[in-house]
N, C-alpha and C positions, 0 to 999 in steps of 0.2 A: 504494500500500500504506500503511495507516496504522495505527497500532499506539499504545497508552497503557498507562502502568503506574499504579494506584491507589495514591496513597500512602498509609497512617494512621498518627497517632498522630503524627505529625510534621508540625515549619513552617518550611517551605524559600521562598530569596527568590531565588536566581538558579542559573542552569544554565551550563554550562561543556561542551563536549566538543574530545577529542582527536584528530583526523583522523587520525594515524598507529597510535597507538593500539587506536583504535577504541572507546573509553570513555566516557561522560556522564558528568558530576559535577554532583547539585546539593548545595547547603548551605541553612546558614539556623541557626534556633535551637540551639547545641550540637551539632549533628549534620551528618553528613558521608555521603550515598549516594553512591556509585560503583555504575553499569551498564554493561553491553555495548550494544549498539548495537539487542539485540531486546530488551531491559531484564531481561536476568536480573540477578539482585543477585551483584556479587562481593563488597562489603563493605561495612561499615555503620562509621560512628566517632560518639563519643558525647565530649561533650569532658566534661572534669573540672572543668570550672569550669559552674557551675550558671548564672552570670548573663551567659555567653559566647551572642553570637548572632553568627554570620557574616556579614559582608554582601559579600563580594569575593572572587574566587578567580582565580588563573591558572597554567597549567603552565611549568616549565624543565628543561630538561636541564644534567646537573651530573653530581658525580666524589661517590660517598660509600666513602673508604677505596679509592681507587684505582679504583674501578668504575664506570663510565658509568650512571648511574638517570634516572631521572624523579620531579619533584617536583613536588605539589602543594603552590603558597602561599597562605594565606591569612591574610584577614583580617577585623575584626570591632570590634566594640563593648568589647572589654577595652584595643582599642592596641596590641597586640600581634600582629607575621605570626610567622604557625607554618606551617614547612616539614615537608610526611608524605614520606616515602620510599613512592613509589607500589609500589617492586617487592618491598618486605618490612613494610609499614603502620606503620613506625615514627614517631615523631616526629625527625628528623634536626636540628633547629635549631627556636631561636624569637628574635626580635628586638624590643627594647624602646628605646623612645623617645619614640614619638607620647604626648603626653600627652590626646589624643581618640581617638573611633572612629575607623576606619579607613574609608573609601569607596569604596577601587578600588586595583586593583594591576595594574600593568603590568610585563611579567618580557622581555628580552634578554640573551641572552651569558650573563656570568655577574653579572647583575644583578637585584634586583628594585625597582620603583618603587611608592612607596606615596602618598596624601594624604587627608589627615584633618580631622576636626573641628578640631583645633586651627590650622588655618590655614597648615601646612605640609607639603610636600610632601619626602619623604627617597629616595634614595637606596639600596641596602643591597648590599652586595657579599657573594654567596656561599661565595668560597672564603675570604676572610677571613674571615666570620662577623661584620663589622661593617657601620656606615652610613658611608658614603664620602661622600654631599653632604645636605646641608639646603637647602632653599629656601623663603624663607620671608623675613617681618619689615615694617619700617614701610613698602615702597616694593609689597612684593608683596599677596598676597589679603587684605582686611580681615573675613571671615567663613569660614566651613568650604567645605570644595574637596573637588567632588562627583567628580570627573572628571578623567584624566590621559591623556595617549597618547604614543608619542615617535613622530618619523616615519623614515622606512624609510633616511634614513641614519645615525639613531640620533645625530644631531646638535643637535635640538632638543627642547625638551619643552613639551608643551602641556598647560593647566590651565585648569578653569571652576568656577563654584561659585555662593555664595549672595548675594554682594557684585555679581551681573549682569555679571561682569567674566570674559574671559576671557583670559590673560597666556601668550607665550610664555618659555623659559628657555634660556638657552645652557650645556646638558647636557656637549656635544663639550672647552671647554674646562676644565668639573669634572672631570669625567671624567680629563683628562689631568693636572690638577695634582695630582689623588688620585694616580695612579698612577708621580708622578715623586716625591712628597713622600710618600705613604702615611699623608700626614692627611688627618683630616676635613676636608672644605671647606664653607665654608657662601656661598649666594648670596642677597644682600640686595634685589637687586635683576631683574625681569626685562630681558627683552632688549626686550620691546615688553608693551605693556597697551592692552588694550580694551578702549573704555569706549563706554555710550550706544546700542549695538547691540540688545543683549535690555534688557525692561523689568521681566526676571522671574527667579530662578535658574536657571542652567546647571546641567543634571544630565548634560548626557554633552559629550564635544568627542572629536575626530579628524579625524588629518589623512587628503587621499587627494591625495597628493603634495605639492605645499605649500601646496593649498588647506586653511584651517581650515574646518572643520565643526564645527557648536556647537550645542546642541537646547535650547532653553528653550520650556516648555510645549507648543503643535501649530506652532510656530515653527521650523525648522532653516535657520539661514544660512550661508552661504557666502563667506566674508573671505581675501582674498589680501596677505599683508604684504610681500612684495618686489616693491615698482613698478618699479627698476628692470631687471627682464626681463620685465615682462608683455605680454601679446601685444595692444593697445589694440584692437582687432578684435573679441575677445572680448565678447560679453554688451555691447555700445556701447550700448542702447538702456536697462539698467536698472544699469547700473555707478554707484556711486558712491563718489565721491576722498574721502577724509579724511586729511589730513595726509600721511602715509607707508604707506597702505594700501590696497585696495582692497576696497570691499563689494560682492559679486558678484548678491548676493540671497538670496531665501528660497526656501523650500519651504514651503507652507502643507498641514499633514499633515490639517487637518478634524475633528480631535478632539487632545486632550493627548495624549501620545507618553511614553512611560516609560523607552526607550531607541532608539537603532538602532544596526547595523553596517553596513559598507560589504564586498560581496563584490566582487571584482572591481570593475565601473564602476557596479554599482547598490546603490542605499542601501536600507532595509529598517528599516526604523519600526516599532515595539510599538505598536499604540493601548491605552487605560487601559480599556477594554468588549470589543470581539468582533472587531477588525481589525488587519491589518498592510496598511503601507503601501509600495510599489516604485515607484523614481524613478529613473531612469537620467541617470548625473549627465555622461553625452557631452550632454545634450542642456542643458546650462547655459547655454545661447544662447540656448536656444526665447523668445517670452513669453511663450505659455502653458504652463508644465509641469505636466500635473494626473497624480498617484499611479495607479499602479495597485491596486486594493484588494483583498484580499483576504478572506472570510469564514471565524473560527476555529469551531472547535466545541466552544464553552465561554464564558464570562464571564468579565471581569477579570483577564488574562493579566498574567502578574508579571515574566517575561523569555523572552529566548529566545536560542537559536544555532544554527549552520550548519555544516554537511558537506556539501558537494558540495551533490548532489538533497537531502540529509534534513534536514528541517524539525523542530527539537526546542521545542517551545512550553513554559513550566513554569505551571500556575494552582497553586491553593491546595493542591489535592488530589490532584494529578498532574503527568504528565509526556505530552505527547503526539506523536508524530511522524509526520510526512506527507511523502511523496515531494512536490517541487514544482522545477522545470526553471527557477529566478528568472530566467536572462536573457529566455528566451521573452516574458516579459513587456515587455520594453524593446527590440525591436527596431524 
């Protein structure tokens, strides 16, 4: 089944949806759609700042005046994340600091994580209403930082950008001195930095356990930083040691890539013309891993996301969705 909604009049840059929910969210210039899952419109937001364009969004759950809601965060090109109260369209909070755009926001618990042009990466705690850690300065990223993720025991944080460098950060102990001191804390330094891997800016990283995953141009590698548990069996024929690390390999996507996610055990690549790319990342052993491809029905796709089976593609002028069974492809 496949289904698109025509946008006009509007320039939206990425799509978002909510599994439980059942919502799509794209943004972009000043504006904010929300659809249901067959795209009827539930509501439209239009920001008040004329020279606001969005470029990141992600959901949390949180307490607004004692009530359990859902919020949408985002962020943009003014520095500032604005939190909407999804179940009464209000603006509930807004946070100032980034002295750049904004480029990605990753949200836990009651946290949200931002990093920007300015070359820092913050922190921000919801129920305070402030920024709980900085991370950032002379030892961390020397250019604007495209990309952040934390991984699934919400102990590390990982970061890539325009300096070809991608840096982890030890999250678990800010986190705790914020919440035994209830100051700001700021980190100077990362926990590990990687250098020499990509030749070109990192526009996205993620972890899928405690392998890094890092996408610079049709390039996505695969870097393991704790040697000492790693299973030396593993990938032996294209492993390569560096200092305290391990480089596991690449995945050569065949064209530029604009993003991917990781569902489950398979990766899932944007190509920058008519393709998405499935890799099934059990097979990190193979030597030959070549994508499965996929053919979109449109040009120059801007982003995309996943539910289950439904496939939400966003290009210039729409939004399009397609039933597709992703593991089938990697067995």
């Amino acid at each position: 089944m496949n289904e698109e909604i025509v946008l006009k009049d509007v320039k939206l840059s990425m799509i978002k949806v909510h599994p439980k929910l059942k919502l799509c969210v794209a943004v972009g210039n000043r504006s904010i759609r929300i659809f249901d899952f067959v795209f009827n419109t539930l509501t439209k937001y239009i920001d008040s700042d004329k020279q606001e364009t969005y470029t990141c969004c992600d959901f949390l759950e949180g307490f607004d005046r004692f009530e359990k809601v859902y919020f949408l965060c985002l962020g943009g090109e003014s520095g500032l994340i604005k939190i909407i109260n999804l179940q009464n369209g209000r603006l509930y909070a807004y946070f100032r600091g980034h002295t750049g755009s904004i480029r990605d926001i990753k949200t836990f618990d009651n946290y949200i994580i931002s990093c920007s042009d300015d070359s820092s990466i913050r922190v921000w705690d919801i129920k305070e209403n402030k920024c709980a850690v900085v991370m950032g300065g002379i030892l961390g990223h020397r250019d604007r930082i495209c990309s952040v993720d934390v991984n699934k025991k919400k102990t590390k944080l990982l970061s890539g950008g325009h300096d070809f460098t991608f840096r982890e950060w030890d999250l678990k102990d800010a986190l705790i001195k914020y919440n035994t001191t209830k100051q700001q804390q700021f980190l100077f330094q990362p926990l590990k930095s990687y250098e020499g891997i990509h030749k070109s800016i990192i526009t996205k990283v993620a972890y899928y356990g405690d392998i890094m995953i890092t996408l610079s141009n049709d390039i996505i590698n695969m870097t393991y930083g704790e040697t000492n548990n790693f299973d030396l069996n593993i990938n032996r024929e294209r492993k390569f040691f560096y200092n305290d690390f391990f480089f596991l390999g690449n995945i050569n996507m065949y064209e530029i890539c604009s993003t991917f996610k990781i569902i489950d055990n398979v990766l899932v690549g944007l190509g920058k013309t008519d393709s998405m790319f499935l890799f099934n990342l059990l097979d990190i052993s193979e030597k030959n891993n070549v994508p499965y491809i996929i053919r979109l029905k449109g040009n120059e796709p801007l982003d995309f996301d996943i539910c289950q089976d439904d496939l939400f593609v966003l290009f210039a002028n729409r939004i399009y969705r397609v039933k597709h069974d992703l593991t089938r492809y990697c067995d």
